[in-house]
Backbone as a chain_set.jsonl record, in Angstrom:
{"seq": "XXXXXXXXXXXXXXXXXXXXXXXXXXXXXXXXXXXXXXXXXXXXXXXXXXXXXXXXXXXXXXXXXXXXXXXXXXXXXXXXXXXXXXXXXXXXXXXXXXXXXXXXXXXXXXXXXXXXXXXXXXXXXXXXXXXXXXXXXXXXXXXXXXXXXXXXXXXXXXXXXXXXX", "coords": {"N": [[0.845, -1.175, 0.0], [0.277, 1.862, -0.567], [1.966, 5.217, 0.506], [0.14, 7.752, 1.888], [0.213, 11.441, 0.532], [0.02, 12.81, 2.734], [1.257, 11.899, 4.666], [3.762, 11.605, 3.928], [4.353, 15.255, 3.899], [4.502, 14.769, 6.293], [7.338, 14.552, 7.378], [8.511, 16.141, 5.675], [7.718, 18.704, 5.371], [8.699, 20.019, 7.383], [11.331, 19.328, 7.408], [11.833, 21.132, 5.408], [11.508, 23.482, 6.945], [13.319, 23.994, 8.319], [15.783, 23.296, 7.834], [16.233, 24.044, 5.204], [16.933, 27.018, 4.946], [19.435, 27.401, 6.665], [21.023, 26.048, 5.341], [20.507, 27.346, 2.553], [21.767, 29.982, 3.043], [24.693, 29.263, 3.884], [25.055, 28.046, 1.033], [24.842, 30.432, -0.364], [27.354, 31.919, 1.089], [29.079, 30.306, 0.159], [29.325, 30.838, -2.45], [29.412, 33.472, -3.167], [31.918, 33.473, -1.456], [33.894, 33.346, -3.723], [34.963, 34.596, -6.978], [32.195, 36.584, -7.827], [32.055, 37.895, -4.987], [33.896, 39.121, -5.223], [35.256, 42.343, -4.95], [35.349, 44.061, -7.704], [33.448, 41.911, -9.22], [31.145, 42.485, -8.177], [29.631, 45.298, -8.31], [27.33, 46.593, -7.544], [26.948, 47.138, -4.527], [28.332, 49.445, -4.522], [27.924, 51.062, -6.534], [25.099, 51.727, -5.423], [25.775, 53.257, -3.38], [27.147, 55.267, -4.036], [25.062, 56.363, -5.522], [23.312, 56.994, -2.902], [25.518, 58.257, -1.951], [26.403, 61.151, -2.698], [28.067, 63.462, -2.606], [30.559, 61.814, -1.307], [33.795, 61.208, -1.652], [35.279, 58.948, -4.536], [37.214, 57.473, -2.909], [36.167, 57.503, -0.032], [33.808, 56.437, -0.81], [34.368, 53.484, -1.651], [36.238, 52.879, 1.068], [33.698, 53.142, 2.913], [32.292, 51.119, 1.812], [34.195, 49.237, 2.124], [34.176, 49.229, 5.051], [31.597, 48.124, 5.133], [31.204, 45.996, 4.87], [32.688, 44.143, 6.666], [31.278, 44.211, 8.374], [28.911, 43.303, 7.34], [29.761, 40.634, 7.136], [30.12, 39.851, 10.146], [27.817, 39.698, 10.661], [26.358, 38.22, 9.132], [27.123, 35.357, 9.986], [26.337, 35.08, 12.203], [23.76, 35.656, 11.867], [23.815, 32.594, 10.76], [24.474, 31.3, 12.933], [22.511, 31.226, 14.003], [20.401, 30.316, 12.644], [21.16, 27.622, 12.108], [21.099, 26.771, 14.973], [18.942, 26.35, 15.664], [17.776, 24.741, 13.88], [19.235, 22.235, 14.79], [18.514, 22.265, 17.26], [15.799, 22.525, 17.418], [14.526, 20.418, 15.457], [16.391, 18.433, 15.124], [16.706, 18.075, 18.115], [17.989, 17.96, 19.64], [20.261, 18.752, 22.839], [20.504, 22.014, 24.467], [23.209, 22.75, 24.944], [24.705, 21.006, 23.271], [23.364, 21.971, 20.781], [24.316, 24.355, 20.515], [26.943, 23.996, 20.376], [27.49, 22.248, 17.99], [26.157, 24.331, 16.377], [28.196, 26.509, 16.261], [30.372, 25.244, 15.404], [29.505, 24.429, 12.89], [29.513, 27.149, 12.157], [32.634, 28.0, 11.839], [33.808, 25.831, 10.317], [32.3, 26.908, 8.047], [33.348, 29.181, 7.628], [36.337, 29.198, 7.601], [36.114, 27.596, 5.248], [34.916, 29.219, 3.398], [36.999, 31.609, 3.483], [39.192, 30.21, 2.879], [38.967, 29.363, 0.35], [38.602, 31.875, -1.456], [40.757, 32.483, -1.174], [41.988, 31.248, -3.351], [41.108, 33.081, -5.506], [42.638, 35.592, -7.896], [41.385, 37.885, -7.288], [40.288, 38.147, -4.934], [41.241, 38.276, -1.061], [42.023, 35.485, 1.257], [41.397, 35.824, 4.642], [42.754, 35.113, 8.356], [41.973, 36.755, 10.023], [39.318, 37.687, 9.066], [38.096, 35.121, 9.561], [38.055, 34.958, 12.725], [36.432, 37.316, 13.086], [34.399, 36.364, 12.028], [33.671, 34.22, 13.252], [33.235, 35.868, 15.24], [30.623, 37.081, 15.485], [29.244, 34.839, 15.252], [29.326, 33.702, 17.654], [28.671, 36.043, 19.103], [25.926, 35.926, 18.884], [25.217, 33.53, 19.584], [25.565, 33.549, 22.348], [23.491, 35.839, 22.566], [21.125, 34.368, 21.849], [21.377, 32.372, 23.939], [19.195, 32.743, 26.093], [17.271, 31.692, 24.776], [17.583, 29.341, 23.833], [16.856, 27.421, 25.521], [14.487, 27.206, 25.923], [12.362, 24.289, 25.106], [10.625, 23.221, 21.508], [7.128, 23.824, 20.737], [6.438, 21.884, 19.02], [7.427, 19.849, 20.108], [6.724, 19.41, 22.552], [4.466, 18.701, 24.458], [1.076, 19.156, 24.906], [0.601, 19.516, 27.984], [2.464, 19.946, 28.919], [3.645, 22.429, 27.546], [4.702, 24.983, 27.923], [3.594, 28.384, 28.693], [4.216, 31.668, 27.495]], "CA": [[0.0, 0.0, 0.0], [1.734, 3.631, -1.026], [1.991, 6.101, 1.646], [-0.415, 9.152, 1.706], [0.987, 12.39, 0.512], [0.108, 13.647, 3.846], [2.365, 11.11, 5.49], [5.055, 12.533, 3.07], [4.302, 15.953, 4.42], [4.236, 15.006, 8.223], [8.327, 15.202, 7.789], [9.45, 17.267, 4.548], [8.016, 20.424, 5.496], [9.568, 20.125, 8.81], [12.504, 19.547, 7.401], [12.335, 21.972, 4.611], [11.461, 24.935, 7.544], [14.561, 24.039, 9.799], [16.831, 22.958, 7.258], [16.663, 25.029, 3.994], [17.502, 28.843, 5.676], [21.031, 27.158, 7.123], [21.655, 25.692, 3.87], [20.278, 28.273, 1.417], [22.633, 30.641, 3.635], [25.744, 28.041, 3.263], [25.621, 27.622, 0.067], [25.136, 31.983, -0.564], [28.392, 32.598, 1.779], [30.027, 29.826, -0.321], [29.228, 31.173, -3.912], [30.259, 35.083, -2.347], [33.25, 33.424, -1.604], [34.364, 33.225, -5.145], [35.006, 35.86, -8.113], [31.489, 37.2, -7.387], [31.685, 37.989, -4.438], [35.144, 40.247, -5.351], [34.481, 44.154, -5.217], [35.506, 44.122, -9.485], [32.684, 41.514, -9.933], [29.39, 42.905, -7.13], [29.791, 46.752, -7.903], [25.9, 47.47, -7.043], [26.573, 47.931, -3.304], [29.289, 50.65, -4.612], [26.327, 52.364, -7.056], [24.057, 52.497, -4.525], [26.28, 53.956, -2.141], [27.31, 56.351, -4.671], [23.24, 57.271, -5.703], [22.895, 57.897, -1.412], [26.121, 59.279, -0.751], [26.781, 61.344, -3.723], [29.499, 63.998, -1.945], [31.576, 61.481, -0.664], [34.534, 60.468, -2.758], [34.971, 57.16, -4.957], [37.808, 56.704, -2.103], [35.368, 57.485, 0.609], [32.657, 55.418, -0.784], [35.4, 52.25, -1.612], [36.454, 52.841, 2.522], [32.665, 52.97, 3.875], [32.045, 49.93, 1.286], [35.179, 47.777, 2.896], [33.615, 48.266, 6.183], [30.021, 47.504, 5.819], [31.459, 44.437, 3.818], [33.066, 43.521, 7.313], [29.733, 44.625, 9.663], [27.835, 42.41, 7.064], [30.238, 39.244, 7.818], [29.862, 39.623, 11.547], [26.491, 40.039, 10.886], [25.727, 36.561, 7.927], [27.502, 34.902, 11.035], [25.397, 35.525, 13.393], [22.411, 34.674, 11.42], [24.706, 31.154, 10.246], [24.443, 30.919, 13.836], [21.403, 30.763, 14.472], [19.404, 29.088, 11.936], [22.031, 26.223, 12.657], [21.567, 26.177, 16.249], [17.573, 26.518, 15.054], [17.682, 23.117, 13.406], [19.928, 21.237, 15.457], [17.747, 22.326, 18.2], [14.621, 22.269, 17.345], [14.37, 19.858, 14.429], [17.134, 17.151, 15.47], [15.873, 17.941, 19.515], [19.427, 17.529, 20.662], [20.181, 19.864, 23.595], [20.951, 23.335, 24.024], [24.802, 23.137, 24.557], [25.043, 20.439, 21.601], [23.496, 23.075, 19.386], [25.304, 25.569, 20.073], [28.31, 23.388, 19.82], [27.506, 22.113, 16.762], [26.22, 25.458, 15.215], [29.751, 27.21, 16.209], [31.093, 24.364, 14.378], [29.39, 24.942, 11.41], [30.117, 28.357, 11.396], [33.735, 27.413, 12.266], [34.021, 25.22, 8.856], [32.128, 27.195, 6.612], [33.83, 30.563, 7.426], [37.214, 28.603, 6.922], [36.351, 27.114, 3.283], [34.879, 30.731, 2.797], [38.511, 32.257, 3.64], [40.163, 29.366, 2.038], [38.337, 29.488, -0.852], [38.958, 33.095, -1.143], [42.549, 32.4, -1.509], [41.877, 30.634, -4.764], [40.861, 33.896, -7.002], [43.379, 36.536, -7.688], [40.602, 39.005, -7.468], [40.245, 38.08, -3.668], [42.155, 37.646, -0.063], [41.328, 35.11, 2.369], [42.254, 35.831, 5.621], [41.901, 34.473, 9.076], [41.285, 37.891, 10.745], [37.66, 37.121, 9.053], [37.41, 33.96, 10.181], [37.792, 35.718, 13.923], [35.497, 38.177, 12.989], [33.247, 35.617, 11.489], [33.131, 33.727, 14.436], [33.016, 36.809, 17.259], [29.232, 37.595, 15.042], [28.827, 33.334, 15.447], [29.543, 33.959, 19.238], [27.543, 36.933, 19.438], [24.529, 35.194, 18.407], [25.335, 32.655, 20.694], [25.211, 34.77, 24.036], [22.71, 36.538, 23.257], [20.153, 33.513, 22.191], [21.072, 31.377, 24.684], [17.982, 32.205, 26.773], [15.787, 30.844, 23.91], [17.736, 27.992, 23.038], [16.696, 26.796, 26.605], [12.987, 26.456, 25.658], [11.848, 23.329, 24.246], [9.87, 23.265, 20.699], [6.371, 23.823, 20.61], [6.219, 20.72, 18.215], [8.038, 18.359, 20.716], [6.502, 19.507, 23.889], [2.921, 18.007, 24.848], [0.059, 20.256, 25.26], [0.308, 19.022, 29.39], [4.015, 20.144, 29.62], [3.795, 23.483, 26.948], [4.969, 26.372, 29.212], [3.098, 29.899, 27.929], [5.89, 32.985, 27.206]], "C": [[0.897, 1.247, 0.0], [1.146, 4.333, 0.23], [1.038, 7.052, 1.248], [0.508, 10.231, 1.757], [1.219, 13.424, 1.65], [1.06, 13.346, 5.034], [3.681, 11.713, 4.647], [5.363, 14.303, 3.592], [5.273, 15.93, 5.552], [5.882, 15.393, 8.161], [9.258, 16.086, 6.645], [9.1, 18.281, 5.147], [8.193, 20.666, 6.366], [10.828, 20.11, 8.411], [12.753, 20.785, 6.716], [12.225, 23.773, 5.898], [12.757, 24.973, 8.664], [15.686, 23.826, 8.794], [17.366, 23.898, 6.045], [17.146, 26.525, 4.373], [19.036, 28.741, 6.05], [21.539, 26.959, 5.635], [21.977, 26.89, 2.681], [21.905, 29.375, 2.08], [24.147, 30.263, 3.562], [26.273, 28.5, 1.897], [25.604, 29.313, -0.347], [26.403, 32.428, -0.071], [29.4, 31.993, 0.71], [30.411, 30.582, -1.551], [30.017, 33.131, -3.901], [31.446, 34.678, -2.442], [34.235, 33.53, -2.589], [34.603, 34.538, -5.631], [33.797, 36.642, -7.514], [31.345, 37.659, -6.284], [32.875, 39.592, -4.242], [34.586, 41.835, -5.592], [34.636, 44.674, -7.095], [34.498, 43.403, -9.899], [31.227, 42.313, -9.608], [29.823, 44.672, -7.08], [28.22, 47.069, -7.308], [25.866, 47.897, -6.083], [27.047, 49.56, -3.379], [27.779, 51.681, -5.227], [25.384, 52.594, -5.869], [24.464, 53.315, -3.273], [26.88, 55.407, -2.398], [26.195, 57.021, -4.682], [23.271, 58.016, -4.109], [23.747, 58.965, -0.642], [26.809, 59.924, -2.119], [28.457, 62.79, -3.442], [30.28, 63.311, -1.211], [32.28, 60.89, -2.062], [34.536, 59.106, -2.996], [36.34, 56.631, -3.848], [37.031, 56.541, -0.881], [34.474, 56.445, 0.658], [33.716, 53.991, -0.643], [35.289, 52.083, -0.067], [34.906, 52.27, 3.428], [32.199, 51.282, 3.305], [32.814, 48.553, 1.789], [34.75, 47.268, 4.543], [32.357, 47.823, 6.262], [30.693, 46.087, 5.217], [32.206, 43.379, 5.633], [31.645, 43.647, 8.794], [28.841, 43.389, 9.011], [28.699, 40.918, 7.38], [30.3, 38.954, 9.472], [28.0, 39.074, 11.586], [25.344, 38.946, 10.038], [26.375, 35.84, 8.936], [26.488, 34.432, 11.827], [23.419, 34.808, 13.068], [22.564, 33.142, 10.376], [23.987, 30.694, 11.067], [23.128, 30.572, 14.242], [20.253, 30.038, 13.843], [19.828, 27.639, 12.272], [21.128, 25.324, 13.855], [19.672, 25.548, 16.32], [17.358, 25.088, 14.859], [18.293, 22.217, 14.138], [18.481, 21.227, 16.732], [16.172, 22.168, 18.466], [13.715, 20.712, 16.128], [15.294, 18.407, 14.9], [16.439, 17.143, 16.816], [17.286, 17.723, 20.253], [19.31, 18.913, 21.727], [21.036, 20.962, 23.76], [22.212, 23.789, 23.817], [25.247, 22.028, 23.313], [24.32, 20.765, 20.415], [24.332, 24.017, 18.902], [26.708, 25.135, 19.839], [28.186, 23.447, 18.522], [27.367, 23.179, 15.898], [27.796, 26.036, 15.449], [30.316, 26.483, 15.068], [31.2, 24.128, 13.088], [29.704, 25.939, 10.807], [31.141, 28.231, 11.488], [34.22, 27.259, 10.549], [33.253, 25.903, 7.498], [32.986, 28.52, 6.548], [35.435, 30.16, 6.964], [37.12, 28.328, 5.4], [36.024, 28.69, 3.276], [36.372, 31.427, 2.678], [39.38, 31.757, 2.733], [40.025, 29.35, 0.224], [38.673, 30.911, -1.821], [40.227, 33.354, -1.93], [42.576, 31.984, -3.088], [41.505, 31.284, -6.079], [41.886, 35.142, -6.671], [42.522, 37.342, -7.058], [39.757, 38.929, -5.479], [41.295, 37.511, -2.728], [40.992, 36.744, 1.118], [41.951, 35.621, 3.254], [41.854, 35.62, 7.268], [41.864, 35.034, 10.385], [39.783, 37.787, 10.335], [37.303, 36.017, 9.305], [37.324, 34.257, 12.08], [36.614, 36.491, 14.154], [33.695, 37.397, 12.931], [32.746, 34.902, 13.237], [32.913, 34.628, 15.801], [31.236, 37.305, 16.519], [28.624, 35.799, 15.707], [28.25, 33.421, 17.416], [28.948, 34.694, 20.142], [26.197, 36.71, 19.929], [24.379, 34.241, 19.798], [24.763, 33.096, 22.38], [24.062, 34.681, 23.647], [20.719, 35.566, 22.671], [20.347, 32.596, 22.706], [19.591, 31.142, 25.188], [17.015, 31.753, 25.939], [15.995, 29.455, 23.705], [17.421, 26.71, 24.222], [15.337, 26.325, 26.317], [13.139, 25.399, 24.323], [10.708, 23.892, 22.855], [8.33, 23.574, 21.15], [6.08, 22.211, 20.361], [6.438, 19.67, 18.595], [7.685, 18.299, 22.435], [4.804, 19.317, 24.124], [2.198, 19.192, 25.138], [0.192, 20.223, 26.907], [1.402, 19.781, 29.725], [4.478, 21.877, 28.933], [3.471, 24.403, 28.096], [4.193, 28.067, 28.211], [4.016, 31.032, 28.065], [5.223, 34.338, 26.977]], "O": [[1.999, 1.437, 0.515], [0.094, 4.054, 0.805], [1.079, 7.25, 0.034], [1.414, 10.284, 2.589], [2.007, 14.367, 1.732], [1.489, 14.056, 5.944], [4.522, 12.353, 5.278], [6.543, 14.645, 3.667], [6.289, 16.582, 5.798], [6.135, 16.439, 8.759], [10.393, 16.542, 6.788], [10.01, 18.984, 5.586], [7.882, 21.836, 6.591], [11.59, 20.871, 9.006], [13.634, 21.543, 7.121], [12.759, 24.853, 5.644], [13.008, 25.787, 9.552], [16.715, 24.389, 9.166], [18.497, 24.364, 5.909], [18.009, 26.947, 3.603], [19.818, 29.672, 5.855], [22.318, 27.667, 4.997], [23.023, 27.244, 2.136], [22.962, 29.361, 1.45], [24.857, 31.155, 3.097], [27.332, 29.052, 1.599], [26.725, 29.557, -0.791], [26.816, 33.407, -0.693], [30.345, 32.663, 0.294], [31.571, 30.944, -1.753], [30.908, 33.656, -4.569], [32.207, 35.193, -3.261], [35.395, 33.802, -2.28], [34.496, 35.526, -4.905], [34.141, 37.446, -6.648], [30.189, 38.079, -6.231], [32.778, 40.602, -3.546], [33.672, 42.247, -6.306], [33.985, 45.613, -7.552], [34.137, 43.791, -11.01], [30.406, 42.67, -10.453], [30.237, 45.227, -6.063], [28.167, 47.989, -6.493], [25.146, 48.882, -5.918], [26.588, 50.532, -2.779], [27.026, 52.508, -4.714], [25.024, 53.717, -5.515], [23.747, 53.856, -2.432], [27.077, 56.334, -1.612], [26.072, 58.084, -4.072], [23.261, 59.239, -3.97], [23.545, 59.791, 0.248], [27.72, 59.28, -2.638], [29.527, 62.832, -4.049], [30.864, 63.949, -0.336], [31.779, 60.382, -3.064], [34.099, 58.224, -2.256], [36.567, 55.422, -3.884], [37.092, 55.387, -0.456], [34.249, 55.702, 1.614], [33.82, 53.478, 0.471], [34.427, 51.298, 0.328], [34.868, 51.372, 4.269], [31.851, 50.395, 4.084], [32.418, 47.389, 1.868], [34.783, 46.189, 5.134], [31.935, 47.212, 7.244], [30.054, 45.08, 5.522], [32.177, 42.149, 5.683], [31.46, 43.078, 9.87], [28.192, 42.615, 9.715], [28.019, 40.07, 7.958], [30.53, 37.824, 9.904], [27.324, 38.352, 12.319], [24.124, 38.83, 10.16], [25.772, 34.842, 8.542], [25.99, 33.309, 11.894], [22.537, 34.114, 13.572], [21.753, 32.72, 9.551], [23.056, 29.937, 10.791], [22.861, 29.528, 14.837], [19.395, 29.349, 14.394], [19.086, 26.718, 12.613], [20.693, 24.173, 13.905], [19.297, 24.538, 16.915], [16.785, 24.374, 15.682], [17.711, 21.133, 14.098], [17.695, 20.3, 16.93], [15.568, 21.788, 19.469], [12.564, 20.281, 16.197], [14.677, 17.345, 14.974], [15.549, 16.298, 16.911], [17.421, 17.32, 21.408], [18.544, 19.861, 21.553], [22.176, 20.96, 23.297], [22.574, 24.684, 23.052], [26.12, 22.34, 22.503], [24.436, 20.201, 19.327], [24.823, 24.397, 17.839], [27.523, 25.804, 19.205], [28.603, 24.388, 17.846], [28.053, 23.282, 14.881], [28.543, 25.846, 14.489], [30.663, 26.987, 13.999], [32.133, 23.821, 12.346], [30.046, 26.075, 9.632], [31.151, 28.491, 10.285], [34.736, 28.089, 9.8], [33.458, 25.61, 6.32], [33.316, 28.928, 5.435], [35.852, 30.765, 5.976], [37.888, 28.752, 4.537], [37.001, 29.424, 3.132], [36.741, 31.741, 1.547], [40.128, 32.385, 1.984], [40.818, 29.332, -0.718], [39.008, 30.725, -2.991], [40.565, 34.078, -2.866], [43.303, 32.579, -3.884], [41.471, 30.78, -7.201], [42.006, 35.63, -5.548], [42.975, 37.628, -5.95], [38.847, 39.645, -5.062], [42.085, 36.632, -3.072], [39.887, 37.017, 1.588], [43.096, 35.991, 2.993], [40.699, 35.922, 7.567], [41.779, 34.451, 11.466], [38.972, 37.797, 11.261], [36.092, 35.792, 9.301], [36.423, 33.658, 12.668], [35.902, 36.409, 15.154], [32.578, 37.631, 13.391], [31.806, 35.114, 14.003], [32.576, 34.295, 16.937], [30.622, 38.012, 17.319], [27.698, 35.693, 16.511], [27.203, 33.244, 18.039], [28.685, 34.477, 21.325], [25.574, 37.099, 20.917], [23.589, 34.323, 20.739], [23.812, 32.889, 23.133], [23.355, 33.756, 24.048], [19.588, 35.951, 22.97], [19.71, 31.624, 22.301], [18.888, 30.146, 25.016], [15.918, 31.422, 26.39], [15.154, 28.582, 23.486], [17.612, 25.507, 24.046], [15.048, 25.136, 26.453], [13.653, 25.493, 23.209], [9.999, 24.871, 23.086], [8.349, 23.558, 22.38], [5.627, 21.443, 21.21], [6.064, 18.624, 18.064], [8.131, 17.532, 23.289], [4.094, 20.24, 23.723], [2.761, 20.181, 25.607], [-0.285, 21.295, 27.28], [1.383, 20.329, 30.828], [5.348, 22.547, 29.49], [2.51, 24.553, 28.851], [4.573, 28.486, 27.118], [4.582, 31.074, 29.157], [5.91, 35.338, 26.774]]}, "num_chains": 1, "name": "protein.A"}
């Protein structure tokens, strides 16, 4: 007898809501990592920073452009971190310090190949002052959702035992 498509449901779109956001995110930091992600291939942040900041110079804009480029890697970190710790935690059910282990860990290894990777186009540097960086946004995250990562699921906690917030 074939399964009902609703039995097919009961665990894809559980997986696809805990799993695809880490991934999709993953595989975006990875593809960045490359040529595209080089300030000669992604000029649009530069144009639009030119259109808003039109009296600051093209060295000015370049400068404000190198650091949001390092505010936004603290900051794709951080939300690595937590979709990770998201799925491990809520979706696998493991507990709160072997999420956050494991998410560090992920951000750990992907901010590495990102760096490493990096290294592999003239038109970029890796280096593993952003993998510091990467991980003090990972770390960030960490702190400051511990106190959530303490509550249990909704989805795995009995109507008898569901605490109200």
């Amino acid at each position: 007898m074939a399964k009902e498509p609703t039995a097919a449901r009961g665990w894809f779109l559980p997986f696809l809501w805990y799993w695809l956001p880490p991934c999709l995110l993953t595989i975006g930091i990875l593809v960045m990592a490359g040529d595209w992600g080089s300030i000669s291939q992604f000029r649009l942040p530069i144009k639009i920073l030119e259109f808003l900041l039109p009296s600051l110079s093209a060295k000015e804009i370049y400068q404000l452009y190198a650091e949001l480029r390092k505010v936004l890697h603290f900051l794709v970190y951080a939300a690595l971190f937590a979709v990770y710790a998201r799925a491990w935690r809520w979706h696998v059910g493991l507990g709160r310090w072997k999420a956050i282990f494991l998410a560090l860990l992920v951000c750990l290894l992907v901010s590495s190949a990102d760096e490493g990777r990096q290294t592999l186009f003239l038109s970029r540097t890796g280096s593993p002052r952003d993998v510091l960086l990467d991980m003090s946004g990972a770390l960030t995250a960490a702190i400051a959702l511990f106190p959530f990562l303490r509550q249990e699921s909704a989805a795995t906690v009995g109507p008898s035992k569901r605490r109200d917030i």
